[in-house]
N, C-alpha and C positions, 0 to 999 in steps of 0.2 A: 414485472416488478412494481411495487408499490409506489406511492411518489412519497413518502416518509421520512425515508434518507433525503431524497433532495429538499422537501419542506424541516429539516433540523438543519441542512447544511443552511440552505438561506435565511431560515428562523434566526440562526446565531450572526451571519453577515449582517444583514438589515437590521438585526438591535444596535448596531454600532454606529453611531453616527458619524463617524467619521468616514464609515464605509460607505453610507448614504448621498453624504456629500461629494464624495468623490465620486459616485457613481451618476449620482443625476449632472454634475458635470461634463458626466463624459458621453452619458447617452441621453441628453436633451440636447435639441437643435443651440449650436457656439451664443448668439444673439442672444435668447432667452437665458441659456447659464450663467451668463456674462452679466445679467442684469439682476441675477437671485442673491441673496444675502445668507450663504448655504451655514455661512457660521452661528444665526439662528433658526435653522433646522429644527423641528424638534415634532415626534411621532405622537400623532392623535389616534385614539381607539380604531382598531377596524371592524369590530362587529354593532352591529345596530338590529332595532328588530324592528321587522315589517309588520304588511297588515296580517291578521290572523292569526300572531305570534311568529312568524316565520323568520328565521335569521339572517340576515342576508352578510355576509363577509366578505373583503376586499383582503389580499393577504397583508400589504402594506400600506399605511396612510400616513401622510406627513404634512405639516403645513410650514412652507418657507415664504418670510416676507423678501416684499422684492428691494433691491437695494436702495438709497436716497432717502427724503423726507416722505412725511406721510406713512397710514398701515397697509399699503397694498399687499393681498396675500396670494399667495399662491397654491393650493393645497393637490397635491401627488398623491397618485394610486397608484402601487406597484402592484402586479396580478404575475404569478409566478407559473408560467404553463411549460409542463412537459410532453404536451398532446395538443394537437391544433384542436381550437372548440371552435365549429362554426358558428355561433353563437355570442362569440367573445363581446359583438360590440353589446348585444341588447343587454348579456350579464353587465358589463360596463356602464352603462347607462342607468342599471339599479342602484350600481353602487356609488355611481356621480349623486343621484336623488338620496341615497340615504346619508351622506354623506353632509350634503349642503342641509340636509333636512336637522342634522344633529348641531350643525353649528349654526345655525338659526336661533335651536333650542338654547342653545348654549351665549348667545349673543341678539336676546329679543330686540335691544333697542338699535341697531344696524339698519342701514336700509340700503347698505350694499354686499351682496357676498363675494366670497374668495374664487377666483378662475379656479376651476377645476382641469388638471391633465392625468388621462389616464393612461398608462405604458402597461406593456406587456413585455416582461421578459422572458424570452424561450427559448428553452435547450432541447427541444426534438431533433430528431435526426431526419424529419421531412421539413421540405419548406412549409413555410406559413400559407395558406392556401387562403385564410375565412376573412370576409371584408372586413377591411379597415376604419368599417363608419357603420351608422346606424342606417344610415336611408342605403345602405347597398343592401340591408337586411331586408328592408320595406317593398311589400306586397304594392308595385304601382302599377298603376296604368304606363305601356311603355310608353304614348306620346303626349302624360303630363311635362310643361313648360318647366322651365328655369324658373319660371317665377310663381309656378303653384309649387314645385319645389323648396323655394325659398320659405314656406310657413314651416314646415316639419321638419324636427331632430334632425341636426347631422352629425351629431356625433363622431366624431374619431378617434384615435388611441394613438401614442406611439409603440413601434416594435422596436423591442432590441431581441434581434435572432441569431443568437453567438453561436451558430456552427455557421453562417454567413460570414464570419468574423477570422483571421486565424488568431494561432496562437500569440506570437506576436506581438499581432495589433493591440489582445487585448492585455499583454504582459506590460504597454505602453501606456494605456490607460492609467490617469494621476488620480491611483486608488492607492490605499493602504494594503498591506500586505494578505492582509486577510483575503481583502474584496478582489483582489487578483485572483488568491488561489481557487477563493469560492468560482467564480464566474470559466477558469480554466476547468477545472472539477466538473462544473455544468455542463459547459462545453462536453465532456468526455464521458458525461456518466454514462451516455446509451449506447457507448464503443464498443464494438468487439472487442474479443482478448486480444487478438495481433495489434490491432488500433491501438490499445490504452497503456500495451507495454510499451510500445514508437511513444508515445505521449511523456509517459513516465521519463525514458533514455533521454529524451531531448529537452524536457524542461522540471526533470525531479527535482534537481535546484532550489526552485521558485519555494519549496517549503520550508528551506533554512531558513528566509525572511521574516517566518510568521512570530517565530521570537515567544513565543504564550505558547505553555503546553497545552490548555485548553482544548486551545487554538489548534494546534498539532494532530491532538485526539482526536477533535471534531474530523478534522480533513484525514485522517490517516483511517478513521472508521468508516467514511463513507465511502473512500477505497474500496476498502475490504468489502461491504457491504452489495457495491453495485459493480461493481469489475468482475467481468466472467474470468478473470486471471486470479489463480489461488494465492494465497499470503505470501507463498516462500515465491512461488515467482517475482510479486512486486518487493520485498524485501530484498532479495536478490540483486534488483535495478536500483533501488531506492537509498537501501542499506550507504552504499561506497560514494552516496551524491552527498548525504546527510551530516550535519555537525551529530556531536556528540551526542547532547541534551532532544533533538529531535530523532536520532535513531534510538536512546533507547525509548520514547513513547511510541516511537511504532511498533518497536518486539515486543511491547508490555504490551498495547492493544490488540494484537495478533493474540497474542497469548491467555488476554481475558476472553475476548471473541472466541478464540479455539475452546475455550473451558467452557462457553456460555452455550455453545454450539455442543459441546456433547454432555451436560446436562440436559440439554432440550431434547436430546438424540435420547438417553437415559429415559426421560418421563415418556418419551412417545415409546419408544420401546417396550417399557411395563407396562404403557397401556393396552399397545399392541401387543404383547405376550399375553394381555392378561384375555384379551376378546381371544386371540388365536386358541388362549384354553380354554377359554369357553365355548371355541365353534370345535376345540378338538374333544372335546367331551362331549358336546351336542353329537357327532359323528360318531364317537366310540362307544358311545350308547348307542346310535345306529345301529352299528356294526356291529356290537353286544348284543342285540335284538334282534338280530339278521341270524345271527352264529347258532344263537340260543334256536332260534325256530327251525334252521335246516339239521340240530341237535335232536332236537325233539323229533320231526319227522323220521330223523334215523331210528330213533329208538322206537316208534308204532311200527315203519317196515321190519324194522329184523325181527319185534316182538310175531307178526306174522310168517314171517321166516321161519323160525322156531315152531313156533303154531301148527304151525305143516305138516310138522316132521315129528313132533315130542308133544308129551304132555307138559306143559307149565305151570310148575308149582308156584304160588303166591312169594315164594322166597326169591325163586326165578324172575319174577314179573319183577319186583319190589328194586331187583336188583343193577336189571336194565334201564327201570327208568330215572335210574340213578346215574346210571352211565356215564363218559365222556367218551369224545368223539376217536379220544385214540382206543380206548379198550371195543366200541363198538367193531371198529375196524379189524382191529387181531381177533377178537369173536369170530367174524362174518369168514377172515379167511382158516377156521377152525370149523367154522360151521360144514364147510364144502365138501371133507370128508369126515366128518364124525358119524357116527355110527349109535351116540347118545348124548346128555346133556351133561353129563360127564365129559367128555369129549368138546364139549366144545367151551364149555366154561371152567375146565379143571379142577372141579369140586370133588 
């Protein structure tokens, strides 16, 4: 599966700032959330471009001041992974430097910049395995000190690994309704089908809350979209938990998806019809050429056939090589006792 569905499902969580704040609330360490001023939150660009032209993007970026006097900032990278990248800290570490690099640009006369925290949020179905800092990436000598260590990057990130999490915990989480179902969604998107219907029975619910058909669509598509469980199954489960206004945007998205799906079925279809007649015509020419030759050959053997036995008028000859392969055949077995060319071709 693509990760597309799950980059529209958090696309649309993370624009919302209210989902935002509630979220780094609840998966940054109590102390630190406790001291952020999440009510001016507000999202800064995430793409920037490196050297060589080369892009580098972070999927989320946000800069929140911290609370009290003074502009202390704080600026957050969300990284959205649905695969462990061993790699994660060094990619992290581009995006800390382009990141401080742009508001630099943006803030020349400063002569302090904003803490940077990088988090990783991830809904694999394996644990997180890839180091959590940059010096666990780093090529050292194994008996450099603590204190040759203390010159170079440490970089670290936080995880938030919501199949670590259960359902639950994270239904508990002081998110808006949205960022619940998103982050549950996550959770489940890489479930089997037994998995994601138990998913579905025990907390379909949780989608009455979202209140915004949008909203509904968004989460009732990406259902559809990554659940190895077909429509009428989850509508099945879904249907009888649902208010009103949220079942019928599931039968209507069910039902555009189904039309979208066999128009796509449609176009591959004629296009595959159209190659299969083109390989069936490529063939039946073949086989047309094939037919035609072991044709022909009949017609030189019986013309010697004849040859044998009769004289061969040009009318005779003219006639055979006209032939087909059924009249050859009643010929040959006319030939076996005739007695003239009369006889064998009934002239």
């Amino acid at each position: 599966m693509s990760r597309k569905p799950h980059d529209e499902l958090t696309q649309r969580a993370f624009s919302n700032l209210a989902v935002v704040g509630g979220y780094l609330s609840s998966a940054l360490p109590s102390e630190l959330a406790a001291r952020l001023d999440l009510a001016r939150l507000k999202p800064l660009t995430s793409r920037s471009t490196g050297p060589a032209g080369h892009e580098r993007v972070a999927d989320f970026v946000y800069e929140v001041p911290f609370a009290g006097p003074g502009s202390l900032l704080l600026c957050v990278l969300i990284e959205h992974q649905s695969r462990v990248d061993p790699l994660m800290a060094a990619r992290l570490y581009v995006y800390t430097a382009r990141s401080l690099e742009a508001w630099c640009r943006a803030h020349p006369r400063e002569r302090r910049v904003p803490a940077v925290l990088p988090l990783v949020l991830y809904n694999g179905r394996a644990p997180w395995t890839a180091s959590r800092s940059l010096q666990g990436l780093n090529q050292l000598p194994p008996d450099l000190t603590d204190e040759g260590r203390a010159f170079l990057p440490q970089l670290r990130y936080g995880l938030d690994d919501l199949r670590r999490h259960t359902d639950l915990a994270l239904r508990r989480r002081p998110l808006p309704p949205l960022g619940t179902v998103t982050l549950l969604l996550l959770r489940h998107g890489r479930d089997s089908r037994e998995e994601f219907l138990a998913f579905l029975r025990l907390h379909g619910d949780a989608f009455n809350a979202l209140g915004n058909r949008d909203d509904w669509y968004t989460a009732i598509c990406y259902i559809y979209r990554t659940s190895e469980a077909s429509s009428e199954e989850v509508l099945e489960i879904l249907v009888p938990q649902l208010e009103a206004s949220a079942r019928e945007v599931a039968v209507t998205a069910a039902e555009q998806l189904h039309e979208q799906g066999r128009k796509k079925g449609r176009e591959e279809g004629r296009e595959e019809g159209r190659e299969e007649g083109r390989e069936e015509g490529r063939e039946e020419g073949r086989e047309e050429g094939r037919e035609e030759g072991r044709a022909e050959g009949a017609r030189q053997f019986f013309l010697r056939l004849v040859r044998s036995r009769f004289v061969v008028t040009d009318e005779v000859e003219q006639r055979v090589r006209q032939a087909s392969t059924a009249e050859l055949l009643a010929w040959g077995e006319r030939f076996l006792g005739a007695t003239s060319l009369e006889d064998v071709f009934a002239v």
